[in-house]
SETOR-83808 format. One record per residue (C-alpha): y, x, z. Coordinates in steps of 0.02 Angstrom, whole numbers, plus 50000, padded with zeros to 5 digits. Example, Ala and Ser with C-alpha at 12.3 -4.5 7.8 and 13.67 -1.06 7.14 Angstrom:
BEGIN
@y:49775&x:50615&z:50390
@y:49947&x:50684&z:50357
***
This chain:
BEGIN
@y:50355&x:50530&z:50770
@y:50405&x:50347&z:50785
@y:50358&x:50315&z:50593
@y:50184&x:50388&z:50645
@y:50171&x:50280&z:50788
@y:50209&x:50111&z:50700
@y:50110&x:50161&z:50559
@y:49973&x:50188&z:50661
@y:49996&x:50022&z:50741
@y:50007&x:49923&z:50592
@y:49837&x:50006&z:50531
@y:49764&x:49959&z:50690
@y:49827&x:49778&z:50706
@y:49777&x:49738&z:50517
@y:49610&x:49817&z:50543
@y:49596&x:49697&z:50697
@y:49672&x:49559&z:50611
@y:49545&x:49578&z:50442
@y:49425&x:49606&z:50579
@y:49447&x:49425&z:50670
@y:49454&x:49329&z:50499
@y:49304&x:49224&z:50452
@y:49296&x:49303&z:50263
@y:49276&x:49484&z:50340
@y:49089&x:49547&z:50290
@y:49048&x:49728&z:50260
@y:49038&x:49714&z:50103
@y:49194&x:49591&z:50073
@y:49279&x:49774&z:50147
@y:49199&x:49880&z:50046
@y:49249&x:49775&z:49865
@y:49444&x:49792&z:49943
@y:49426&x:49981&z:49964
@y:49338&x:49999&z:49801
@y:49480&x:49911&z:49714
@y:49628&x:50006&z:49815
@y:49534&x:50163&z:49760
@y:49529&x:50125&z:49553
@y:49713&x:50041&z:49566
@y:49769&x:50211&z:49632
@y:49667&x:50315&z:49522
@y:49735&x:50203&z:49359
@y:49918&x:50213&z:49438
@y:49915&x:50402&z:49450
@y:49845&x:50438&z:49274
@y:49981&x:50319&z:49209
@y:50122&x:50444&z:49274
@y:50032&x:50576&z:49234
@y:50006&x:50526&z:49052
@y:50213&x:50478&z:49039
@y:50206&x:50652&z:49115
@y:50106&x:50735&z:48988
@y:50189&x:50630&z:48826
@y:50382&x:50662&z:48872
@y:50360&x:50840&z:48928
@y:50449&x:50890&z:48770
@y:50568&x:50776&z:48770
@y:50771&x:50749&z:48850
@y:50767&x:50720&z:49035
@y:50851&x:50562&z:48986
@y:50685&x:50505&z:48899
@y:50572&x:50585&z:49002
@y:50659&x:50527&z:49180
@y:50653&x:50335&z:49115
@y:50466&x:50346&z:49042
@y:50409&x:50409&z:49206
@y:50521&x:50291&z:49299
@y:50438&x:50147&z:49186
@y:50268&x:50221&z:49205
@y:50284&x:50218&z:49421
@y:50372&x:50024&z:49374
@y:50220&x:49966&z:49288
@y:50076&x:50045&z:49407
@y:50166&x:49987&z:49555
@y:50145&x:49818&z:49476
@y:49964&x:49832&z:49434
@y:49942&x:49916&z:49610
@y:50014&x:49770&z:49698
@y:49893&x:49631&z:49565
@y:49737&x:49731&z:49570
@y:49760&x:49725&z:49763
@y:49788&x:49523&z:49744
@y:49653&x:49514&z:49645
@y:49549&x:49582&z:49778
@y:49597&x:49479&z:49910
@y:49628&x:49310&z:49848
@y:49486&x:49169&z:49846
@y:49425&x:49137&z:49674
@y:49527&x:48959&z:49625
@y:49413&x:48808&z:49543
@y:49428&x:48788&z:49370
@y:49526&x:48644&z:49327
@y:49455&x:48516&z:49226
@y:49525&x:48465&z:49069
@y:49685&x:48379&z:49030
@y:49747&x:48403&z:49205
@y:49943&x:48461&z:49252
@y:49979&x:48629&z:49318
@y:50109&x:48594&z:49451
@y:50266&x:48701&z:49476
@y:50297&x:48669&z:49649
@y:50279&x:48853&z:49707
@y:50342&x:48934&z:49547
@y:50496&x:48834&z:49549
@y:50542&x:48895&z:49700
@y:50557&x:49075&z:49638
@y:50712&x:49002&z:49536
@y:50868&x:49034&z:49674
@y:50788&x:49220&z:49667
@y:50785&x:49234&z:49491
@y:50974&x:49182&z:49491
@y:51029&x:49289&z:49634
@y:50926&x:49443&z:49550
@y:51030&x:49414&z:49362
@y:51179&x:49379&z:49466
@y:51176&x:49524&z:49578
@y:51144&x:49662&z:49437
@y:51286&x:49571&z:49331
@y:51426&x:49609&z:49480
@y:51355&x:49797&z:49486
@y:51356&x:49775&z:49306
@y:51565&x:49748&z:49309
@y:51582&x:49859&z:49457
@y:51533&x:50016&z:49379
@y:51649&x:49977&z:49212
@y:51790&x:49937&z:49336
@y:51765&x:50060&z:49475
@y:51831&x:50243&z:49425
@y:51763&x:50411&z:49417
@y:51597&x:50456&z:49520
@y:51572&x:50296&z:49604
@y:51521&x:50235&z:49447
@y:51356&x:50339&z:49498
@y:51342&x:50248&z:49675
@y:51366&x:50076&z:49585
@y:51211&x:50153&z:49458
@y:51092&x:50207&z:49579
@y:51095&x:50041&z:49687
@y:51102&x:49931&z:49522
@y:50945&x:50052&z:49503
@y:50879&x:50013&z:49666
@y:50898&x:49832&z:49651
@y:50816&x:49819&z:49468
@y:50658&x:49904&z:49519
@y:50628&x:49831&z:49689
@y:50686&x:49648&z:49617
@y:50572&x:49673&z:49453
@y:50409&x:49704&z:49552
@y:50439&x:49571&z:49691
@y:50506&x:49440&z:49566
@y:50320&x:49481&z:49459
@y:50213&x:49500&z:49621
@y:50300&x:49340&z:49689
@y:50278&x:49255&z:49511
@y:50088&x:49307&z:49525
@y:50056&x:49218&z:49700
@y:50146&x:49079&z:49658
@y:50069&x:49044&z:49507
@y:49882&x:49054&z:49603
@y:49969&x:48938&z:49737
@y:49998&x:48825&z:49593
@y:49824&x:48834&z:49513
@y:49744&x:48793&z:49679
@y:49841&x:48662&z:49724
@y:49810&x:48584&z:49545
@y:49633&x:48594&z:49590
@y:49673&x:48487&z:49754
@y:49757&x:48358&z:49670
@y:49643&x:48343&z:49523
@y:49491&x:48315&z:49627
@y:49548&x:48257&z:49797
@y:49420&x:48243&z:49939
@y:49553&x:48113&z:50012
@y:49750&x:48063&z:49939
@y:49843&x:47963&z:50040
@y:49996&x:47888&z:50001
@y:50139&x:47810&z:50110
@y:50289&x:47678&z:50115
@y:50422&x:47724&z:50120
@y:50481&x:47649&z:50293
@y:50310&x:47734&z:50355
@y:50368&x:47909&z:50305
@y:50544&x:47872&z:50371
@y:50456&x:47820&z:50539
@y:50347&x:47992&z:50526
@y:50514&x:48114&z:50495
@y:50593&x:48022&z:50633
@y:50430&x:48081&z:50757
@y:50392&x:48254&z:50667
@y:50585&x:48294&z:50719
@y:50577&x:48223&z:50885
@y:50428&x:48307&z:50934
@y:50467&x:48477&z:50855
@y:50640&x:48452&z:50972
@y:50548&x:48430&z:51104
@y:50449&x:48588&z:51108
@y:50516&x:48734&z:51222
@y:50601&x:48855&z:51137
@y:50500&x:49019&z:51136
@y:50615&x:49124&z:51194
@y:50737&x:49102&z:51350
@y:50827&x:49256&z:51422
@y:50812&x:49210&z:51603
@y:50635&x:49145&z:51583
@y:50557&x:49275&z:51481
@y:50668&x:49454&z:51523
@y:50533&x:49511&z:51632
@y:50433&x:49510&z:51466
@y:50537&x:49658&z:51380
@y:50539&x:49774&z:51541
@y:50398&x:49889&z:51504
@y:50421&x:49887&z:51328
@y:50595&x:49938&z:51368
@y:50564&x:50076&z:51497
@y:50419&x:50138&z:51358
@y:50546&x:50160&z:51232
@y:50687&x:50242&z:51347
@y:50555&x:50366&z:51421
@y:50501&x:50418&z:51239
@y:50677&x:50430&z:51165
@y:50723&x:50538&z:51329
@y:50565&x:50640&z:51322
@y:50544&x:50656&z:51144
@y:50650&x:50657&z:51025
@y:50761&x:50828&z:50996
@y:50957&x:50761&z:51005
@y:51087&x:50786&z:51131
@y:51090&x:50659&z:51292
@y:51242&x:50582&z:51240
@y:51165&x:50552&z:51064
@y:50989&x:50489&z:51139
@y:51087&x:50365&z:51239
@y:51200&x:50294&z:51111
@y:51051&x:50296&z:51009
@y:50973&x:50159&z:51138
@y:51105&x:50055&z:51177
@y:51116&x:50055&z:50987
@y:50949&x:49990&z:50979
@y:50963&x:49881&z:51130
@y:51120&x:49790&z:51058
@y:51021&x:49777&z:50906
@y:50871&x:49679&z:50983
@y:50974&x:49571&z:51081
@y:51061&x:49520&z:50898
@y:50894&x:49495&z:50836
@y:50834&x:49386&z:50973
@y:51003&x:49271&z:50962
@y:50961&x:49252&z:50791
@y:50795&x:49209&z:50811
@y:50860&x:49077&z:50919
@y:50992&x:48984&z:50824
@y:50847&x:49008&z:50683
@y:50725&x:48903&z:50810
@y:50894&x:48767&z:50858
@y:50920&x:48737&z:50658
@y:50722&x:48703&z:50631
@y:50735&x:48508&z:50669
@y:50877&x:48505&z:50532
@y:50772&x:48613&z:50408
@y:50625&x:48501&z:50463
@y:50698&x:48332&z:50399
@y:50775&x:48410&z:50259
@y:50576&x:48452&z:50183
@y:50513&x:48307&z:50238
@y:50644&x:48197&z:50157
@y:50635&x:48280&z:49993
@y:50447&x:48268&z:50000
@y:50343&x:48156&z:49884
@y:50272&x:48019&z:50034
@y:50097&x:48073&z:50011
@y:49955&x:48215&z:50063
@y:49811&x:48285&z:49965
@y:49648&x:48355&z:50047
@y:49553&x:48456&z:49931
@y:49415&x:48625&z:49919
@y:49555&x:48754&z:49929
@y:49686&x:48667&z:50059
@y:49814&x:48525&z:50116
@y:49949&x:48481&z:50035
@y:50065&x:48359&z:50137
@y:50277&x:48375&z:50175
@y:50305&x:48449&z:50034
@y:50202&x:48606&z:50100
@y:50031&x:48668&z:50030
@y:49915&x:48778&z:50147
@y:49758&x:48845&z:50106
@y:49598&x:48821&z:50207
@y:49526&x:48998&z:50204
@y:49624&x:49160&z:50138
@y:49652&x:49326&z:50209
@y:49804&x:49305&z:50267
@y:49779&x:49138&z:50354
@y:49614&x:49013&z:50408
@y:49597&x:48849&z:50484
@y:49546&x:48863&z:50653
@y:49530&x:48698&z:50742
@y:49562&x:48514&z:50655
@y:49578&x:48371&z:50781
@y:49653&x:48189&z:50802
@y:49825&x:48150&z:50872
@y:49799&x:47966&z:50940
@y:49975&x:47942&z:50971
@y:50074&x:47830&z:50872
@y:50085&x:47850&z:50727
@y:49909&x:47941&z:50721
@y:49892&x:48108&z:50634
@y:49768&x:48224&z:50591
@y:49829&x:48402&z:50688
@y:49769&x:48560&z:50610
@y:49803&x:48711&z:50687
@y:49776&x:48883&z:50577
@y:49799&x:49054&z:50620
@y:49920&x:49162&z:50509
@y:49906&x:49369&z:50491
@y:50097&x:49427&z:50481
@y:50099&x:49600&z:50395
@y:50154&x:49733&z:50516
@y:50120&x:49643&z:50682
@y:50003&x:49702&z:50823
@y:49981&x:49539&z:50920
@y:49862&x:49485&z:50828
@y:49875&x:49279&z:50731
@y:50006&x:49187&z:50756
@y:49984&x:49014&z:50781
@y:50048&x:48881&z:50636
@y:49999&x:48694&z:50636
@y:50007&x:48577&z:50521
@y:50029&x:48366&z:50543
@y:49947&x:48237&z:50425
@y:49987&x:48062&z:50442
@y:49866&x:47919&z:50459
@y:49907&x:47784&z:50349
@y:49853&x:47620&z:50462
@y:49694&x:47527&z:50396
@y:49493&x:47542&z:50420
@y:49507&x:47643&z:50249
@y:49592&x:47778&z:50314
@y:49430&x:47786&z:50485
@y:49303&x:47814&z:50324
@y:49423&x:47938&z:50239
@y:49413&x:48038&z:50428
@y:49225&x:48025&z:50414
@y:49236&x:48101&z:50242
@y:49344&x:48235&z:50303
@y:49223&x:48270&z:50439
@y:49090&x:48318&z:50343
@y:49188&x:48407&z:50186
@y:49287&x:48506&z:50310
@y:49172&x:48561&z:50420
@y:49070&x:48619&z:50288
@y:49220&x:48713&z:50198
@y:49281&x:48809&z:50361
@y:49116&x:48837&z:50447
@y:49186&x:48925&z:50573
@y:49323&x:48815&z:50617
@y:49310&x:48685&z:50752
@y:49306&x:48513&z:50677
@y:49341&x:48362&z:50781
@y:49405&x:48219&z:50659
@y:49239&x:48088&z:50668
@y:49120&x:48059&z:50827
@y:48968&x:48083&z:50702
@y:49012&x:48207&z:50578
@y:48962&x:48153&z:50407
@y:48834&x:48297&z:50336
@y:48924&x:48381&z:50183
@y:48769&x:48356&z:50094
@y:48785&x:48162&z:50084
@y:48988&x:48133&z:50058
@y:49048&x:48093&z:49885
@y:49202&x:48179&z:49851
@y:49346&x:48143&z:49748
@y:49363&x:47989&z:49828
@y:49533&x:47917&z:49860
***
């Protein structure tokens, strides 16, 4: 019953969530079910042609045919669905450098992945008897799960790296920074992120997990078919669980002005405003996806100025709708940097019609701004 319920939730709070984002159209809907359908339809004749081909055959060879064959349509599943959703990236023009900057960070997964299935890989020649089959089926586990995350991940971060080429190739605006001024700017992106209330404080915000709370005890006592003494250790198992969660989430939040400098520091002192997104910190986000849009773009007047964007993000499985995620440009000082703002104006209110753009007092009409300019 409780798998049915948060299924049904998550279908709900995507729907809502596709339903709120500025791509959604009819018939952008009806191209996404149209592809889900054909990926499924290609996935299940690939099993059942490994089906059909190894029926003859050993179990051995049959069982890892059909075990490829559900490997490879999961992965063309998972890219057809990609495919689907992601913005079409501009072509880059020629001679310019595909960066790396997502891809490379897929490397510390690659090396836990080989490293992982080498210690199974020892374990079941060491271990004795039949726990060499336990040490088999999670090595098992671990290869197929880690193969089609490690491609799917390889995928997106490969279109992350295309459209981010694209941005730096033909900028709308690059600016670049000393380096005292981007010391000065990781010295005030820290302070200020310090400075923001924590989002969660236990004597602040209990009142906010009552109901949800007396919901879940009244279902579990209602509902479900165990004993009373297993229902209740069943909930203080859970409760203990979400009060572990929460601390976590906490020290998570109290190490995020370390983690902060850390990206910052090792950042290239520049930022790139282009078609498909910004690139600044050592973080690229994308204007307008289905997973996340700009929303509002304003001017922070303190010193040192920044340009404040604030986008919404759609987290996969949640029912509160978009959270909120905000990103911080720096103003490099000078009366180039006002006509870069004017530029922006215009280019970005043209790219994210429906976002609120507040960067110029007279926006600039898209139609008249040269891009490229830097």
């Amino acid at each position: 019953m409780y798998l049915a319920i948060f299924s049904l939730l998550s279908v709900v709070g995507a729907w809502a969530a596709w339903r709120s984002n500025p791509l959604y159209s009819r018939m952008a809907t009806l191209r996404f079910i149209v592809a889900i359908v054909i990926g499924a339809a290609v996935v299940v004749g690939i099993m059942l042609a490994a089906v059909n081909l190894t029926a003859k055959s050993s179990p051995a060879v049959s069982g890892t045919t059909l075990a490829l064959a559900v490997l490879a349509g999961t992965i063309f599943f998972i890219w057809i669905i990609m495919a689907a959703s992601t913005p079409k990236v501009p072509a880059l023009p020629p001679g310019a450098r595909l960066v790396r900057v997502h891809r490379e960070k897929l490397i510390p997964y690659v090396r836990w992945f080989f490293g992982s299935l080498s210690v199974l890989g020892l374990l079941a020649v060491l271990v004795p008897g039949d726990w060499k089959i336990a040490v088999g089926v999670v090595a098992g586990m671990l290869g197929f799960l880690g193969i089609i995350l490690l491609i799917t991940g390889y995928i997106a971060a490969l279109g992350f790296d295309r459209s981010l080429s694209s941005v730096e190739s033909d900028s709308w605006v690059h600016w670049t920074y000393t380096p005292e001024q981007w010391k000065a700017w990781t010295d005030t992106e820290v302070a200020r992120l310090v400075a923001t209330p924590p989002h969660w404080v236990w004597r602040r915000d209990w009142k906010r997990i009552v109901l949800p709370v007396v919901l879940v005890v009244g279902g579990v006592y209602l509902f479900d078919p165990g004993s009373i003494a297993w229902r209740t250790g069943y909930l203080c198992a859970l409760f203990v669980l979400m009060g572990v969660m929460i601390e976590i989430s906490n020290w998570y939040a109290k190490a995020a002005p370390a983690r902060l400098r850390r990206l910052i520091a090792s950042a290239k002192p520049e930022s790139y405003f282009g078609s498909s997104g910004i690139y600044t910190e050592g973080t690229y986000t994308q204007w307008l996806t289905v997973s996340n849009y700009l929303v509002e773009a304003t001017i922070d007047e303190r010193e040192p100025r920044s340009i404040d964007l604030l986008f919404e993000k759609i987290v996969p499985g949640a029912y509160s709708g978009p959270i909120a995620v905000y990103r911080h440009v720096l103003i490099p000082p000078g009366a180039a940097s006002d006509n870069d703002i004017a530029r922006l104006q215009g280019l970005l209110s043209a790219a994210c019609p429906s976002a609120s753009v507040s960067l110029a007092g007279d926006p600039a009409p898209a139609a008249t701004v040269t891009a490229g300019a830097e």
